[in-house]
VOPAGU-2260 file (C-alpha; in pm, 1 decimal, decimal comma):
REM VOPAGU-2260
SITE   aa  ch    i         X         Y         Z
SITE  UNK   A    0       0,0       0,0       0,0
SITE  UNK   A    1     198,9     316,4    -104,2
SITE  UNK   A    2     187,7     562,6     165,2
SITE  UNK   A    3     150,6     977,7     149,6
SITE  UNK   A    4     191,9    1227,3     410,8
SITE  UNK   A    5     -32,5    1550,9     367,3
SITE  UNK   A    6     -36,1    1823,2     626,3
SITE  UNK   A    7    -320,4    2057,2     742,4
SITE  UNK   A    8    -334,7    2289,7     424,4
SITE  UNK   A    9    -662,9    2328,0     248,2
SITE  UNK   A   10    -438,1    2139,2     -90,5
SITE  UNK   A   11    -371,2    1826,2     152,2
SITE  UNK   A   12    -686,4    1832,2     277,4
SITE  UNK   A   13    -884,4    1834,5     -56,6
SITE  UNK   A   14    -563,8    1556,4    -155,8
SITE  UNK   A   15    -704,1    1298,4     175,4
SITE  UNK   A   16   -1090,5    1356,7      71,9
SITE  UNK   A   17   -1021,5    1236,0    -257,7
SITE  UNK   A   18    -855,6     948,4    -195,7
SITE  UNK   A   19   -1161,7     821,3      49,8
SITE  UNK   A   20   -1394,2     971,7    -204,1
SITE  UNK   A   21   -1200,6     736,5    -447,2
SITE  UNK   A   22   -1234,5     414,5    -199,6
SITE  UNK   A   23    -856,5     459,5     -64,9
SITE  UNK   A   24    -771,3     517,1     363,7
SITE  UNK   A   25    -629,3     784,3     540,6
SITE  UNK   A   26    -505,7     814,7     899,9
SITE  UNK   A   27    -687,3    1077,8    1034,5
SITE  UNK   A   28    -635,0    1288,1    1363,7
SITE  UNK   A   29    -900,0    1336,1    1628,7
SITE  UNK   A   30    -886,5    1510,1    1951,5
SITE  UNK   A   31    -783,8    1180,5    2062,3
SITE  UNK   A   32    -595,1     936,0    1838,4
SITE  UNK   A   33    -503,8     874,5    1490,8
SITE  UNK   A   34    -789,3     699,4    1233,6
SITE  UNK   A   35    -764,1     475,3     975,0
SITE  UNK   A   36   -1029,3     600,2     748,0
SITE  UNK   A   37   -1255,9     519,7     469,3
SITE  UNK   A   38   -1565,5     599,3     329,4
SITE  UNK   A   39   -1831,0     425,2     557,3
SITE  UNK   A   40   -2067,9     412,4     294,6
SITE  UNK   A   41   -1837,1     183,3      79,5
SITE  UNK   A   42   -1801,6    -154,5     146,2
SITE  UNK   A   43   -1505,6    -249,3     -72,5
SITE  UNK   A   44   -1348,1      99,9     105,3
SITE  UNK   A   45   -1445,3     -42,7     462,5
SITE  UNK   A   46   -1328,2    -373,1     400,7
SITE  UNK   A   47   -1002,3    -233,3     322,6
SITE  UNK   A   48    -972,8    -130,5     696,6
SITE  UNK   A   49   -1060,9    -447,9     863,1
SITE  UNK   A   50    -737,0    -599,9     653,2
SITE  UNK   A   51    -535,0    -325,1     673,1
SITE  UNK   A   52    -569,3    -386,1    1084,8
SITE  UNK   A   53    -607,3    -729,3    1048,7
SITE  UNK   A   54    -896,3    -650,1    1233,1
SITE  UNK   A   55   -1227,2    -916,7    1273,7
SITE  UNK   A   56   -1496,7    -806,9    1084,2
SITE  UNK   A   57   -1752,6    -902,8    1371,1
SITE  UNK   A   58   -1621,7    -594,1    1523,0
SITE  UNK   A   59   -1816,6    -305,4    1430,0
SITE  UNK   A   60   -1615,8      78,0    1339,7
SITE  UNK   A   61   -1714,7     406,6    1474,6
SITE  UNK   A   62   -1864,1     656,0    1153,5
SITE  UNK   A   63   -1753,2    1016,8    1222,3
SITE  UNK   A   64   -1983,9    1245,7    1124,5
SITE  UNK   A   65   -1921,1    1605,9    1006,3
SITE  UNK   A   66   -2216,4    1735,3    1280,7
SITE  UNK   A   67   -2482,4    1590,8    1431,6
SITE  UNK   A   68   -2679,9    1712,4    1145,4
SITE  UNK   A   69   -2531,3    1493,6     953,6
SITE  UNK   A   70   -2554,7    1159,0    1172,6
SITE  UNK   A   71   -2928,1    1222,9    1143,0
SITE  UNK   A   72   -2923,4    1126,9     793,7
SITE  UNK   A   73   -2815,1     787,5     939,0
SITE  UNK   A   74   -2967,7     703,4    1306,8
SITE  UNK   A   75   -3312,2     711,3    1494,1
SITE  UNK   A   76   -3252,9    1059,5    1665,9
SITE  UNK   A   77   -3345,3    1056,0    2015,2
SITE  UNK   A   78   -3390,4    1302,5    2305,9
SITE  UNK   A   79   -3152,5    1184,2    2468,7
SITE  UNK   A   80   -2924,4    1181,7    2188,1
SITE  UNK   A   81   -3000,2    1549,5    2123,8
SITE  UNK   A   82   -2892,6    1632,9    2501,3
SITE  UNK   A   83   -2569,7    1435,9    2461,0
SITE  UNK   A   84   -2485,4    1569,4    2143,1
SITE  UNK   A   85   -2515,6    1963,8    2258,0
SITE  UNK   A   86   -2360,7    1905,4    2548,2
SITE  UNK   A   87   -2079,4    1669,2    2451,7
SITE  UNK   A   88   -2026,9    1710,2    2061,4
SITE  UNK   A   89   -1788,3    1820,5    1892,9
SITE  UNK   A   90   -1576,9    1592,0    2079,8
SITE  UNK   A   91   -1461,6    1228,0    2213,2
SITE  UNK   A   92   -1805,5    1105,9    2268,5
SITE  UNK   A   93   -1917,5     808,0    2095,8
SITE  UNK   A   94   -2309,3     755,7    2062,6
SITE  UNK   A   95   -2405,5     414,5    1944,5
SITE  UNK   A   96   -2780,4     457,1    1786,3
SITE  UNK   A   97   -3074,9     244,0    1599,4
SITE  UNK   A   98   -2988,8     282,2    1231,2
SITE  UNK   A   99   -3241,6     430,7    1026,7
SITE  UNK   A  100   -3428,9     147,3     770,2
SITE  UNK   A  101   -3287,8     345,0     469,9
SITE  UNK   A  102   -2931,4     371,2     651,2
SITE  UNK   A  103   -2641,6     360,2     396,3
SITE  UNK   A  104   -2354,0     352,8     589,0
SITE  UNK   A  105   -2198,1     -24,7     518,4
SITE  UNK   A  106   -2315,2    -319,5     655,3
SITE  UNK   A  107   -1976,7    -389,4     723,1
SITE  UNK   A  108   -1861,5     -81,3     919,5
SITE  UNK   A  109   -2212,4    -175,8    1096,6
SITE  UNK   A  110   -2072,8    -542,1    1153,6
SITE  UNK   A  111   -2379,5    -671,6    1042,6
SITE  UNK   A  112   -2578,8    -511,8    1361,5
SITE  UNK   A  113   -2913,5    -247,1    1345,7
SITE  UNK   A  114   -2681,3      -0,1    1555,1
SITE  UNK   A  115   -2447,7     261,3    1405,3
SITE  UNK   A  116   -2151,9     399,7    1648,0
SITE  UNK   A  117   -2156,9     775,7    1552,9
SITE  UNK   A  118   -1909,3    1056,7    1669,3
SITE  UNK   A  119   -1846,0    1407,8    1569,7
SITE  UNK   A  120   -1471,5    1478,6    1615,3
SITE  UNK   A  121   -1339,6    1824,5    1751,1
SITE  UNK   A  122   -1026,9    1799,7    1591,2
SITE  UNK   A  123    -953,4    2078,9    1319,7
SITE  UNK   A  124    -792,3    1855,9    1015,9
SITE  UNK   A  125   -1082,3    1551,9    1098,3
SITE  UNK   A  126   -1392,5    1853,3    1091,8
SITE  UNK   A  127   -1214,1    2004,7     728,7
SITE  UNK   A  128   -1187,1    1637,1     602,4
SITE  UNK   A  129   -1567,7    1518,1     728,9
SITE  UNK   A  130   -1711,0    1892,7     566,3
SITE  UNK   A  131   -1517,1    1844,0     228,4
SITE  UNK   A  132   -1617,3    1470,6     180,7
SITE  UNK   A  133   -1964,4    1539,8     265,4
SITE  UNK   A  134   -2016,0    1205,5     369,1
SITE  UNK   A  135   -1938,9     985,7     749,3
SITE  UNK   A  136   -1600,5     823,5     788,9
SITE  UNK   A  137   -1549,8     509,9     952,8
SITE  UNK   A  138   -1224,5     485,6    1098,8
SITE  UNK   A  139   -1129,9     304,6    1383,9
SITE  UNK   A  140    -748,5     366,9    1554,2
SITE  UNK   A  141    -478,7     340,3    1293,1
SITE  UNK   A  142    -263,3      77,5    1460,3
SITE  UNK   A  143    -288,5    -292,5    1373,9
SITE  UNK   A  144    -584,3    -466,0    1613,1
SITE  UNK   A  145    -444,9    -578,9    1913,1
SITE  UNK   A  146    -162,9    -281,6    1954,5
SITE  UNK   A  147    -194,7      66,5    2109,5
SITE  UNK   A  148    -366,0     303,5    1967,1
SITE  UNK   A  149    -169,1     551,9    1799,8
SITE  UNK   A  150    -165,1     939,6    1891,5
SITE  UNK   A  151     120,4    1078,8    1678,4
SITE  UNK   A  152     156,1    1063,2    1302,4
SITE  UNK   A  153     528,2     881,1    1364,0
SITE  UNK   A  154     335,9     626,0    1547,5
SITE  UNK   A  155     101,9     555,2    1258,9
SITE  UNK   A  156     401,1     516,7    1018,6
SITE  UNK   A  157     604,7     322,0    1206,7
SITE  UNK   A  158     271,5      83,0    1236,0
């Protein structure tokens, strides 16, 4: 898999969202850890993460979401969720919600289950990226399954 570094500019951004908009992964920072993204609404681009990782594929991804406006397109929208979101969003916060009958993010970010785990990320670069795309993200951390969770771009690299 060739690799690419791209920095924050609005060039390397628009760079990243076309290579998930074209199927391909990025590592992506949050306000926590680095990603290992694709297009959640691709399978072929999803699957791509679960071997990258050597991750099982009973083991469902988190979708970022641009704003919570956005997850809407995707979940049953609660109350509750509404509370959490305002109060907690952008940010580290995962919500795991009902998917909508009509969802379209993949059945295998979903792991096969009714249930979508949504976040909107507070991080700068991962907002741009999620905005330009137009579309959720799964990504879970960008280290192989198993190893610690990477929170520097050197620690993606070195894998």
């Amino acid at each position: 898999m060739k690799t690419q570094q791209f920095g924050s500019s609005h060039h390397d951004i628009e760079q990243a969202a076309q290579i998930l908009a074209d199927g391909g992964l990025v590592a992506i920072p949050t306000e926590t850890v680095y990603g290992l993204g694709a297009d959640a609404l691709s399978d072929q681009a999803v699957a791509k993460i679960y071997e990258a990782k050597g991750r099982p594929s009973f083991n469902p991804l988190i979708s970022h979401m641009a704003s919570p406006a956005m997850a809407r397109d995707y979940v049953e929208w609660s109350k509750a969720a509404e509370r959490l979101s305002n109060a907690f969003w952008p940010g580290p916060m995962t919500l795991i919600l009902p998917a909508k009958q009509d969802c379209a993010i993949s059945q295998l970010a979903r792991a096969g289950l009714t249930s979508v785990a949504i976040r909107v990320p507070a991080h700068p670069v991962a907002q741009t990226l999620l905005t330009k795309l137009g579309r959720p993200v799964a990504a879970p951390s960008a280290n192989p399954s198993g190893k610690i969770s990477p929170t520097t771009i050197d620690h993606v690299i070195a894998g």
